[in-house]
C-alpha positions as CSV (number, residue, x, y, z in Angstrom):
1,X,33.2,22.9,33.3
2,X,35.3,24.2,30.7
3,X,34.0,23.9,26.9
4,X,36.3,24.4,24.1
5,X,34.8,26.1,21.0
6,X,35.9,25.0,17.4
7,X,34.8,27.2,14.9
8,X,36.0,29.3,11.8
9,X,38.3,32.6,12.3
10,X,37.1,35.3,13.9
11,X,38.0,37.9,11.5
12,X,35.3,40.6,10.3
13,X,32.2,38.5,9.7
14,X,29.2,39.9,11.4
15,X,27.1,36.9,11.6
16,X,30.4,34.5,12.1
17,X,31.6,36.6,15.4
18,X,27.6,36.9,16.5
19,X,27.3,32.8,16.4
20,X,30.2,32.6,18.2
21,X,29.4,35.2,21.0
22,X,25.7,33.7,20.9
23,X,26.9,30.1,21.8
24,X,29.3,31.0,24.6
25,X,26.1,32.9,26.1
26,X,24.3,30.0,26.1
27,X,26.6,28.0,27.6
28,X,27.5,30.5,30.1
29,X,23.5,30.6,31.0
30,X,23.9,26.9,31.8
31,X,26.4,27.5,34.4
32,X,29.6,26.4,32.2
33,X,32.7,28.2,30.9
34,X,33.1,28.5,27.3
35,X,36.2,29.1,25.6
36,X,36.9,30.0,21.3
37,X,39.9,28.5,20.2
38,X,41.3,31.1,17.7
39,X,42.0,28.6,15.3
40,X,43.6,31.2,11.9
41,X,45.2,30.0,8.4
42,X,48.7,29.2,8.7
43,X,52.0,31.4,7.2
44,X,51.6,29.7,4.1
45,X,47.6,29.9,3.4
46,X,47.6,33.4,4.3
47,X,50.7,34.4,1.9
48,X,48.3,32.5,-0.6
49,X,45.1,34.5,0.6
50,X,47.2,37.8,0.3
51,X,48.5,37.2,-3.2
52,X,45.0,36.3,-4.4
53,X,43.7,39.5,-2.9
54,X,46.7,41.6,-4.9
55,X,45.7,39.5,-8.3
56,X,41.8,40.9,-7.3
57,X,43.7,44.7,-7.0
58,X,45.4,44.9,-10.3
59,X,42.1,43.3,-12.3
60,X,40.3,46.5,-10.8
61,X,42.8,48.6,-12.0
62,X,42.9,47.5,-15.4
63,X,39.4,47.6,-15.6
64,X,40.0,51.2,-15.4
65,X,39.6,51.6,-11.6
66,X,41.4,53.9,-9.8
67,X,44.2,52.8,-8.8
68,X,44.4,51.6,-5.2
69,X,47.4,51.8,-3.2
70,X,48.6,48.4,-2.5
71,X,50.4,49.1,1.2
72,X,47.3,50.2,2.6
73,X,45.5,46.7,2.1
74,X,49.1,44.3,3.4
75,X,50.0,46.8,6.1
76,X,49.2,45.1,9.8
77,X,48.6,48.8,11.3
78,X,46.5,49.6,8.5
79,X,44.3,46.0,9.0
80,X,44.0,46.6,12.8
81,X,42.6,50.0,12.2
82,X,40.2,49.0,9.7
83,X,38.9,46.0,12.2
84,X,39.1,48.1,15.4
85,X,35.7,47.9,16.0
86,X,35.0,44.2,15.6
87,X,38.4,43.5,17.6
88,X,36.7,45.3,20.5
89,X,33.6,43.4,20.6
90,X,35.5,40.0,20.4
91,X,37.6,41.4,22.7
92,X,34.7,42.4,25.6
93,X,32.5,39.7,24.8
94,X,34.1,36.5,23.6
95,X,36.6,34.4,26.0
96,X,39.3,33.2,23.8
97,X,42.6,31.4,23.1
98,X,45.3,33.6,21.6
99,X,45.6,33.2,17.8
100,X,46.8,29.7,16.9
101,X,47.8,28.9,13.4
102,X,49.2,25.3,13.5
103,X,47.4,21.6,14.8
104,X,50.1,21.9,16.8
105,X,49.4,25.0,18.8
106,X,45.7,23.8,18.7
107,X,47.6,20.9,20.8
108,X,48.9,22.6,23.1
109,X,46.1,24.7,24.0
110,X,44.3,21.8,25.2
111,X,47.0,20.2,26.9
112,X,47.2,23.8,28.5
113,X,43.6,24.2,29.5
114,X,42.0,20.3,30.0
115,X,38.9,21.2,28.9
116,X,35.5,18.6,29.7
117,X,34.3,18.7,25.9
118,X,35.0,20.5,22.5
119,X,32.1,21.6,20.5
120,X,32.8,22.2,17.0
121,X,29.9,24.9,15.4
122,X,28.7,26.6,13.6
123,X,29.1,28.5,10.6
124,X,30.1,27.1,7.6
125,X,32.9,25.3,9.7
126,X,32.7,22.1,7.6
127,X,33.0,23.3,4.9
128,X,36.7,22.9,3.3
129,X,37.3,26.0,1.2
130,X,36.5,28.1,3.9
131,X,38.1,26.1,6.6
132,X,41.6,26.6,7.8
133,X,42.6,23.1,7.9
134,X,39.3,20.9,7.7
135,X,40.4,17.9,9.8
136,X,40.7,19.6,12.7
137,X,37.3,20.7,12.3
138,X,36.7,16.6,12.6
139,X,39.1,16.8,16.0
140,X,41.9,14.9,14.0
141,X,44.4,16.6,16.9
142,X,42.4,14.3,20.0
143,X,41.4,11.4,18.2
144,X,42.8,8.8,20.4
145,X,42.0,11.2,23.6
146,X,38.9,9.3,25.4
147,X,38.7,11.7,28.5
148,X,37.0,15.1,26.8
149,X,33.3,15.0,25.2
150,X,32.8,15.7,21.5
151,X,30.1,17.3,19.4
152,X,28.5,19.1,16.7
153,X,26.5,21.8,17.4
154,X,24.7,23.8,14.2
155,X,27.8,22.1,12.4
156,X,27.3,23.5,8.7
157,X,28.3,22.4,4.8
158,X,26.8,25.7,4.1
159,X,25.4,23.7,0.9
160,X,23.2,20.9,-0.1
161,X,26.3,19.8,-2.6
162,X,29.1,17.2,-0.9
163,X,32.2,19.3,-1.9
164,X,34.8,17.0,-0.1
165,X,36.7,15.0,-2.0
166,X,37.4,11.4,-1.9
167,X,40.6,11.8,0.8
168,X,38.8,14.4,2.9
169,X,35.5,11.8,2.9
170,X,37.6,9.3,4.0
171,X,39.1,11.6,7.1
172,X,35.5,12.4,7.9
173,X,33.9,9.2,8.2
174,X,36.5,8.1,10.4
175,X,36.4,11.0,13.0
176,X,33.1,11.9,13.1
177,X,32.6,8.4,14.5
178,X,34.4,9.4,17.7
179,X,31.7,12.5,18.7
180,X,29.6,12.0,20.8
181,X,27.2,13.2,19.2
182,X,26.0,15.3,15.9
183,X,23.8,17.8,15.3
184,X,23.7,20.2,12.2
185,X,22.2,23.6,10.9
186,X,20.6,22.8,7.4
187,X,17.5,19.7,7.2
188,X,20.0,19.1,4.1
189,X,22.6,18.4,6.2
190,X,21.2,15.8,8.0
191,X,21.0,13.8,4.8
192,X,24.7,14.7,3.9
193,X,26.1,13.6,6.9
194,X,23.8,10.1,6.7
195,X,24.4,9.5,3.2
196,X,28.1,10.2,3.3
197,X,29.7,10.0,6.7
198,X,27.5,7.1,7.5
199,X,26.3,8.6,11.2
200,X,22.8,10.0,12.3
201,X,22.6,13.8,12.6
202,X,20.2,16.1,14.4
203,X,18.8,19.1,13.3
204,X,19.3,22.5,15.3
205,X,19.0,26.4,15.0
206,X,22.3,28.4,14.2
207,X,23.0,29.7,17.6
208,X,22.1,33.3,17.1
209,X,18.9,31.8,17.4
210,X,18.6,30.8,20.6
211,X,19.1,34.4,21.8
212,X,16.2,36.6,22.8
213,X,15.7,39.4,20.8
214,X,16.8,41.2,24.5
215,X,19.9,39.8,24.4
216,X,21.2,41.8,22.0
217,X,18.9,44.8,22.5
218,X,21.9,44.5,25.7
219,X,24.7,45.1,23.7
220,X,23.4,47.8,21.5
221,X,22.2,50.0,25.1
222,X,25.9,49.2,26.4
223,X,27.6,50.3,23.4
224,X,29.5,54.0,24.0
225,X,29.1,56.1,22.6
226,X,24.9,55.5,22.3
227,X,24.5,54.7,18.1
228,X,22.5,57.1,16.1
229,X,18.7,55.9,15.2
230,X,17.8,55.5,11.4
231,X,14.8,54.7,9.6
232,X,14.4,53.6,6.3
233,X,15.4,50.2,4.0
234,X,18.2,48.9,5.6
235,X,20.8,46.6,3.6
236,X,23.4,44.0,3.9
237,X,24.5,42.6,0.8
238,X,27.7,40.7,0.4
239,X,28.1,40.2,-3.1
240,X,26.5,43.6,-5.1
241,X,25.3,42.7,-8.3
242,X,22.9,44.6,-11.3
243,X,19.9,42.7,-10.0
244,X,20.0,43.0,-6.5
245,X,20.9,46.8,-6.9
246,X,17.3,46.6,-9.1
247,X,15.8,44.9,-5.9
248,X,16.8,48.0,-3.4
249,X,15.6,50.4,-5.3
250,X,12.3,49.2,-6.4
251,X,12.3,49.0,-2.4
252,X,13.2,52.2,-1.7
253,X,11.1,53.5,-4.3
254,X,8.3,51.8,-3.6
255,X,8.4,52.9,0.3
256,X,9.4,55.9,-0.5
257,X,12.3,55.4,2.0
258,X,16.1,55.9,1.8
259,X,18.4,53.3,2.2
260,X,21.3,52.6,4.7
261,X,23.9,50.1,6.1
262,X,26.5,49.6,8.3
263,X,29.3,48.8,5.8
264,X,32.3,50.3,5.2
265,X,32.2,53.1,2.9
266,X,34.9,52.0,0.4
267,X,36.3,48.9,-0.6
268,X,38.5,47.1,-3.1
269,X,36.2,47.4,-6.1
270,X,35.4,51.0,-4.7
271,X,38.7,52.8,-3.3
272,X,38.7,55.7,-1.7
273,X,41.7,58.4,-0.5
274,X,40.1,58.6,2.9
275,X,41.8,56.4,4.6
276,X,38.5,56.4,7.5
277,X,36.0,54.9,5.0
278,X,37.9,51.7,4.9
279,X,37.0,50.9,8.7
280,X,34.9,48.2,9.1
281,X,31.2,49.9,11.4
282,X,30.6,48.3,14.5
283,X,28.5,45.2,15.3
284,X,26.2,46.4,17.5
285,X,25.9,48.6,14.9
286,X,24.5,46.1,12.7
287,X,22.2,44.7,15.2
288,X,20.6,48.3,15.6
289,X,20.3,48.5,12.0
290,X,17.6,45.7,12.0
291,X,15.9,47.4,14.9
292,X,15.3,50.6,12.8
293,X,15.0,49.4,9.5
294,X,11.3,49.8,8.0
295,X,12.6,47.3,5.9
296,X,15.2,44.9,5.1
297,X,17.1,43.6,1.8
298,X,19.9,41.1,2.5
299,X,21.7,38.2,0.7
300,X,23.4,37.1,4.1
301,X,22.3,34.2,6.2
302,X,22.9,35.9,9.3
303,X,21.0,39.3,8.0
304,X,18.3,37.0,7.2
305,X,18.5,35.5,10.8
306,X,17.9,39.2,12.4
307,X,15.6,40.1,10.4
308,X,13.6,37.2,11.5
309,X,14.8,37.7,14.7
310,X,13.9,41.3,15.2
311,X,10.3,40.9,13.2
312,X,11.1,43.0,10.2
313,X,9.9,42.2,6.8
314,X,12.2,41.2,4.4
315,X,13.7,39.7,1.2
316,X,16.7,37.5,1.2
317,X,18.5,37.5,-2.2
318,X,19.8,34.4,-2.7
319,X,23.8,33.9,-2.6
320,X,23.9,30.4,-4.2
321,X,28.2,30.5,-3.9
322,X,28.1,31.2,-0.6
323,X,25.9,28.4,0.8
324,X,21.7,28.6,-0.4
325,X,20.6,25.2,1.5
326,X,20.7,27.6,4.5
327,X,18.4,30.0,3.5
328,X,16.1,27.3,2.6
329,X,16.0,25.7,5.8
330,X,15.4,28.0,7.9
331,X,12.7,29.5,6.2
332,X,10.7,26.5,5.4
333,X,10.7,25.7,9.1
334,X,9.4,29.5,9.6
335,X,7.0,28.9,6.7
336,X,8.6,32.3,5.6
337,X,10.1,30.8,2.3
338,X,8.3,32.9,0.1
339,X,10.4,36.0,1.0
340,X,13.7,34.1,-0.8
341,X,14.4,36.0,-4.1
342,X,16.8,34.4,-6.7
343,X,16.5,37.3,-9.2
344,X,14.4,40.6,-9.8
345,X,10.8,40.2,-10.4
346,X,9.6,44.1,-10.6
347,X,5.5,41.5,-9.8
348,X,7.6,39.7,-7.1
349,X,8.9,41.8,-5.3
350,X,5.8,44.6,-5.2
351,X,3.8,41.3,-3.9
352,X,6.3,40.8,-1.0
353,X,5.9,44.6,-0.3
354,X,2.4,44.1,-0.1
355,X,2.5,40.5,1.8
356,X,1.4,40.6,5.9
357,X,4.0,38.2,7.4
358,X,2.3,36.0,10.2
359,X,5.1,36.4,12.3
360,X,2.9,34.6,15.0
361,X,3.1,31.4,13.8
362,X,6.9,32.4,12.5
363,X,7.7,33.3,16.3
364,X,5.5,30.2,17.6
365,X,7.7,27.6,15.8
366,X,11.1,29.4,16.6
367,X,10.3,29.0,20.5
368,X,10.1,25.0,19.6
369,X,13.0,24.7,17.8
370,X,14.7,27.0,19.9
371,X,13.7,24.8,22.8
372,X,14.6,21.2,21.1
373,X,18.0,22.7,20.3
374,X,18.8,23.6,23.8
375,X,18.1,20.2,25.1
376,X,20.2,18.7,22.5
377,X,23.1,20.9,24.6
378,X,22.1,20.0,27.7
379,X,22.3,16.7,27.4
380,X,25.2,16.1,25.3
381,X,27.0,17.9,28.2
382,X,25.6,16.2,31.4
């Protein structure tokens, strides 16, 4: 049967285009046919989203930066190239609707297709500031449509905090009462969507998850040509700051390892007049940087999710703005919650260094809840 997928952009997002590829795989395993729809910002939100990122340019430069040039960020060439390597992996891997940027073209797509159910998840995908246009993430465009399933899989507020407002609460509690069923990626969650959308909510693992640690072990050993091996502290932070920087090195130090990502080489707050180190490194890339590391440092969700998943100690520095009641979750189920770091702590961190994770009982636990999760699939789509 054909299942629609609702989720937020793929754009550049490691972690977000993982989920996404990790879902479809499991629906695929269980003998249905997945399909993303490529839901992007409209005209108007991106024009918004481009002049924000040109206010971000010229406060660098007047910090005494040097000075960008602005073409190369707006130009569409110049994008593509940068994303060429993430473009190819959703190209292989995900099956997807062109780009749709109107309710109206998400419309038409299922009026196109007739799909069995939609399954909106995961990501932060209910969360408003990140979403294109959140009622549609409610299914505002097939409310009165009866004939297709409709659930929440690993849907996610991305915080404990209700940051809808009065209007959107309204919207919600009214749509969410045509799914099917709910079922959400934070224990927080639950409560949010009880307390305020009035409707009972399962918990579930983010769908990267649910993958073996073989699955993607299969994407790295297909990827041409075959990626380099590293060793050492490997790191994926979103949002540098003095403390975390503190927090790698002490690592490094301490290890007496170097350190190494798969990032791109310049930025924004850190131009460069090669125009090559503005490409974004691969995915699979990222994946076989958890498989080498000795070590890793991260402030994502998602780099916390592979470390787990590959085994590797860890510290996740906590990146409160961009969501912490997932970090929380997760590792209280794991009983890893220890390794979350909300600032540097030279005692801290050289205890975390020194700390033996019990991964068996870590590994035990995700084989339940990776088992309970399927089943909530499986039966929401008989």
């Amino acid at each position: 049967m054909k299942i629609a997928i609702l989720t937020q952009p793929l754009h550049t997002n490691y972690g977000g285009n993982l989920q996404n590829f990790a879902l479809q795989k499991v629906l695929k395993d269980m003998g249905q046919e997945p399909v993303t729809i490529d839901r992007h910002p409209s005209i108007k939100l991106r024009t918004k989203l481009k002049i924000g990122y040109f206010k971000r340019l010229v406060v660098h430069y007047l910090k005494g930066a040097p000075k960008p040039k602005a073409r190369d960020y707006f130009s569409a060439s110049k994008n593509k190239t940068d994303r060429k390597h993430v473009l190819r992996f959703i190209e292989t891997y995900i099956n997807k609707t062109p780009r749709l940027y109107s309710d109206k073209a998400v419309q038409k797509a299922f009026v196109k297709n007739k799909f069995y159910a939609l399954i909106v998840g995961s990501d932060q995908c209910w969360r408003p500031m990140y979403s294109p246009n959140i009622k549609t993430y409610f299914f505002d465009f097939i409310e009165n449509d009866q004939s297709i399933k409709k659930l929440a899989y690993a849907a996610s507020f991305g915080t404990s905090e209700w940051e809808f407002d009065e209007q959107q609460t309204k919207m919600a509690q009214r749509l969410i009462k045509q799914f099917d069923a709910v079922s959400v990626r934070e224990k927080q969650a639950v409560e949010l969507v009880k307390d305020k959308l009035n409707v009972e909510a399962s918990f579930v693992l983010d769908p990267t998850l649910l993958l073996d640690k073989e699955d993607y072990l299969t994407l790295i050993n297909a990827h041409q040509p075959p990626l380099p091996t590293k060793q050492g502290v490997y790191t994926y932070v979103l949002d540098t700051g003095g403390w975390k920087g503190k927090i790698i090195n002490q690592v490094a130090k301490s290890l007496n390892s170097e350190v190494f990502n798969n990032q791109p080489k310049a930025t924004i707050e850190n131009p460069s007049d090669n125009p090559d180190d503005y490409v974004i490194p691969s995915i699979e890339g990222w994946i076989k940087g958890f498989i080498d590391a000795d070590f890793v440092v991260t402030d994502s969700f998602h780099g916390t999710v592979f470390s787990i998943l590959f085994n590797k100690p860890f510290v996740s520095l906590l990146n409160s703005d961009r969501g912490a009641s997932r970090f929380y979750s997760i590792l209280s189920e794991l009983g890893l919650e220890n390794r979350l770091v909300t600032k540097y702590d030279y005692n801290q961190i050289n205890a975390l260094l020194n700390q033996e994770l019990d991964w068996q009982k870590a590994n035990e636990k995700l084989i339940q809840l990776k088992q309970s999760s399927k089943v909530f699939l499986e039966k929401r789509l008989c």
